[in-house]
C-alpha positions as CSV (number, residue, x, y, z in Angstrom):
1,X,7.9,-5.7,-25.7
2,X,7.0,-5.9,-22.0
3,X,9.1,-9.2,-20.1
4,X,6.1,-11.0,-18.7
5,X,6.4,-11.7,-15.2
6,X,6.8,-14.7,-13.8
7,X,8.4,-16.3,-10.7
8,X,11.7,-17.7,-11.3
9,X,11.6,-21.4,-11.4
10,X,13.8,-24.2,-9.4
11,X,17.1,-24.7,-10.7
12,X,16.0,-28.9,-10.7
13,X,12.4,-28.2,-12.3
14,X,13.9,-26.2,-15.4
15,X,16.8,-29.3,-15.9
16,X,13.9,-31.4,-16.1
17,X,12.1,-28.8,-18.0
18,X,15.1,-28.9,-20.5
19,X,15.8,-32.3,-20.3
20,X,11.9,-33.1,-21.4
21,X,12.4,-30.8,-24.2
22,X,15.3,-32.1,-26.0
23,X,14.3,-35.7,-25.6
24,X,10.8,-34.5,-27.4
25,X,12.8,-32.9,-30.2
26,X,14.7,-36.2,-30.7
27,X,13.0,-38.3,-33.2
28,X,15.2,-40.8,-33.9
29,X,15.1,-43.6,-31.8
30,X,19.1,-44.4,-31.5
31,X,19.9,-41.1,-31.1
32,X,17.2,-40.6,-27.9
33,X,18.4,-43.9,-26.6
34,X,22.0,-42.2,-26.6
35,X,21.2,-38.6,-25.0
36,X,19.1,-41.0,-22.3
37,X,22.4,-42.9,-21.9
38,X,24.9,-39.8,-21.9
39,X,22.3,-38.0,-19.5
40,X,20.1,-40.1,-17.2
41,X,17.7,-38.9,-14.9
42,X,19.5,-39.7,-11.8
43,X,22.4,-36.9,-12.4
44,X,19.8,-34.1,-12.1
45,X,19.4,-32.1,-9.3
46,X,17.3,-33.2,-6.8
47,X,13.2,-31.8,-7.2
48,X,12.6,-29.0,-3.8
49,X,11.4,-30.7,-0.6
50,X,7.8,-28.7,-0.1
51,X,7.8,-27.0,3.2
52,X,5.4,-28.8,5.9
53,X,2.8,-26.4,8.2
54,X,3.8,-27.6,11.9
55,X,1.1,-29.1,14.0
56,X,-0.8,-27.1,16.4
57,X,-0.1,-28.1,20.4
58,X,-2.4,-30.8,20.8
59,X,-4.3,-30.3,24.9
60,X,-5.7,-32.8,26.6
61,X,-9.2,-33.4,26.4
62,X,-9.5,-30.7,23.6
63,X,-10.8,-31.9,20.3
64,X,-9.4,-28.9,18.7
65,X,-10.0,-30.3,15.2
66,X,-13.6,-29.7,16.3
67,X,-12.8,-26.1,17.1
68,X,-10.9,-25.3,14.2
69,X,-14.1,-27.1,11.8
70,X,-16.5,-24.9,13.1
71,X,-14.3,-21.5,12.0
72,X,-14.6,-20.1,8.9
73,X,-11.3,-19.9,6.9
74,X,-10.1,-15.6,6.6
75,X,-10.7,-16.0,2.7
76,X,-14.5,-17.4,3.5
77,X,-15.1,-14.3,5.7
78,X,-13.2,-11.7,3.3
79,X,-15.2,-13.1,0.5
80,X,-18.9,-12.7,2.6
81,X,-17.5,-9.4,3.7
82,X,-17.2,-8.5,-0.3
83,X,-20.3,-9.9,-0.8
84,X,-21.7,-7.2,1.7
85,X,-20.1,-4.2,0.4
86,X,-20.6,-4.9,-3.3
87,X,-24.4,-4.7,-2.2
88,X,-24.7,-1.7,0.8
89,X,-26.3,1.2,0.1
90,X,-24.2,3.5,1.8
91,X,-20.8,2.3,-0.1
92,X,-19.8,4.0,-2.6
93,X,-17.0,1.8,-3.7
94,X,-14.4,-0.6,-2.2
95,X,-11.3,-2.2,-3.3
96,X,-9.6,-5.8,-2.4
97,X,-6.0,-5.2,-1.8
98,X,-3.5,-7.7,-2.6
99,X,-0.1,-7.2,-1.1
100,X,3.4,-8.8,-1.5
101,X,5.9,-8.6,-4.0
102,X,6.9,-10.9,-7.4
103,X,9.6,-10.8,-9.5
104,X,10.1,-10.8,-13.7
105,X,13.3,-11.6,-15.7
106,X,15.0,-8.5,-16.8
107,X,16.7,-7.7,-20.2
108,X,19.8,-7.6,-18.5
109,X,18.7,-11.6,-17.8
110,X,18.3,-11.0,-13.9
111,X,15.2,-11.2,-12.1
112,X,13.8,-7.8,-10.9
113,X,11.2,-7.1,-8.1
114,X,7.6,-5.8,-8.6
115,X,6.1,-4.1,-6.0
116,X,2.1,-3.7,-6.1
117,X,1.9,-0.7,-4.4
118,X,4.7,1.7,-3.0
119,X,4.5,4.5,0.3
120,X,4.7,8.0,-1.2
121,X,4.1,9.6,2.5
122,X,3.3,7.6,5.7
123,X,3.4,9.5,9.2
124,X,4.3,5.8,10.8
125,X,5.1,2.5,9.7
126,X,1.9,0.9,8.2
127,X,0.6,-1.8,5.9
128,X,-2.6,-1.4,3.7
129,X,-5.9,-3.2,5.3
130,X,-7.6,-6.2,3.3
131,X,-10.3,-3.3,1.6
132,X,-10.4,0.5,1.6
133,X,-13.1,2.3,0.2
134,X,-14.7,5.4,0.5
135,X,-18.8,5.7,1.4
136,X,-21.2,8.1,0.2
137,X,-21.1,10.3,2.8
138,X,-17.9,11.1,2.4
139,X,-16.0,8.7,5.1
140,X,-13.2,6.4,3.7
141,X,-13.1,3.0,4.8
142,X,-10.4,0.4,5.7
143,X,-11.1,-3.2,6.9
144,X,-8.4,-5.4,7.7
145,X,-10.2,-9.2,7.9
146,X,-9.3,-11.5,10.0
147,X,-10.5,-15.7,10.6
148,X,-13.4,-15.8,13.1
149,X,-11.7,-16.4,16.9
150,X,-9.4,-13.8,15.9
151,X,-8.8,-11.3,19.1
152,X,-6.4,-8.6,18.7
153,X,-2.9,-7.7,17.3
154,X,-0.3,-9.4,18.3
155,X,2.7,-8.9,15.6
156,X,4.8,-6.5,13.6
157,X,2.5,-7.3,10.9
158,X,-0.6,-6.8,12.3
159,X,0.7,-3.6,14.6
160,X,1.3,-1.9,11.2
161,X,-2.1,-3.1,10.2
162,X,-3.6,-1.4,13.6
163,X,-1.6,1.4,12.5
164,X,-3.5,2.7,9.3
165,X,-6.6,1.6,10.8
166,X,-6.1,4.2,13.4
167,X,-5.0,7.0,11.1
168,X,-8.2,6.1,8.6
169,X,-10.3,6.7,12.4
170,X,-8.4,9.6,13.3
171,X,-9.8,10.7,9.9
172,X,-13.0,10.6,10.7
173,X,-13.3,7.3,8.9
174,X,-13.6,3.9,9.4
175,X,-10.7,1.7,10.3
176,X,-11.7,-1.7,11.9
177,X,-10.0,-5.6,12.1
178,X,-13.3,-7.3,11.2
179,X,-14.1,-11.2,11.5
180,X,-17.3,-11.3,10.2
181,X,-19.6,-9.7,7.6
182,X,-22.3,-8.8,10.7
183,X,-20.0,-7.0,12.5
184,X,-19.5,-5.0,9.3
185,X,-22.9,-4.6,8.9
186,X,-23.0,-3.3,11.9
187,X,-20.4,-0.4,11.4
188,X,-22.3,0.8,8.5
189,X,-25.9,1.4,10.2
């Protein structure tokens, strides 16, 4: 049988976890009123602080609230930009790819990592684009989306993006950072 995978849990949520469990298992009311006594709530560990996003710089006289409303999130322009190419004409098929890594409990009872894709060859450092796809002409195509406002690459990240983009134009293909589903439109006339 396969493990299933799973991220591993906080050390404090599974006592809780545990705790919740043995206290359902206890039907006698004397002897739940004893584990409850022998093991109170207050010696678990303490529940994970949730990390905070820092504030943008607020500037004077810039309602940038305002600015940021009026963008459209990346997942609201990668999800138009789907849209498109499920649609076009000239596409013969495209592929949303996730990135990252999880991890799954092992037999040997430690947790293991799962890579969703792995480099085989790779002339440069590189990371794969938001979509690939090939069109019916032959071309493959690679779009790495990006929120509207977005200018140009600016990190390790997104160098290695620029990266494969290049190689998929150096192809003969397609290879573009896109912020809208026009400008995509656009590339395909």
């Amino acid at each position: 049988m396969r493990p299933k995978l799973r991220f591993k849990p906080h050390a404090a949520v599974t006592q809780r976890s545990n705790r919740a469990y043995i206290l359902a298992q206890i039907s006698d009311p004397e002897q739940r009123a004893r584990y409850e006594r022998d093991h109170p709530e207050s010696n678990l560990a303490p529940l994970p602080v949730k990390r905070t996003r820092t504030p943008a710089p607020q500037f004077p006289g810039v309602d940038s609230d305002a600015i940021h409303a009026k963008q459209p999130l990346e997942a609201e322009v990668l999800r138009s930009i789907a849209d498109l190419l499920a649609v076009h004409p000239q596409v013969a098929f495209a592929v949303r790819q996730n990135s990252g890594m999880a991890s799954y409990e092992a037999k040997s009872g430690r947790y293991a990592p799962v890579r969703f894709y792995a480099w085989i060859k790779r002339p440069a450092p590189m990371t794969l684009p938001d979509i690939w796809g090939q069109l019916k002409d032959g071309r493959l195509l690679a779009l790495e989306v990006k929120r509207s406002g977005w200018t140009k690459p600016y990190d390790k990240r997104e160098l290695q993006q620029a990266a494969f983009l290049m190689l998929i134009r150096s192809m003969g293909g397609i290879g573009e950072f896109v912020t809208s589903a026009e400008q995509v439109e656009e590339m395909l006339r």
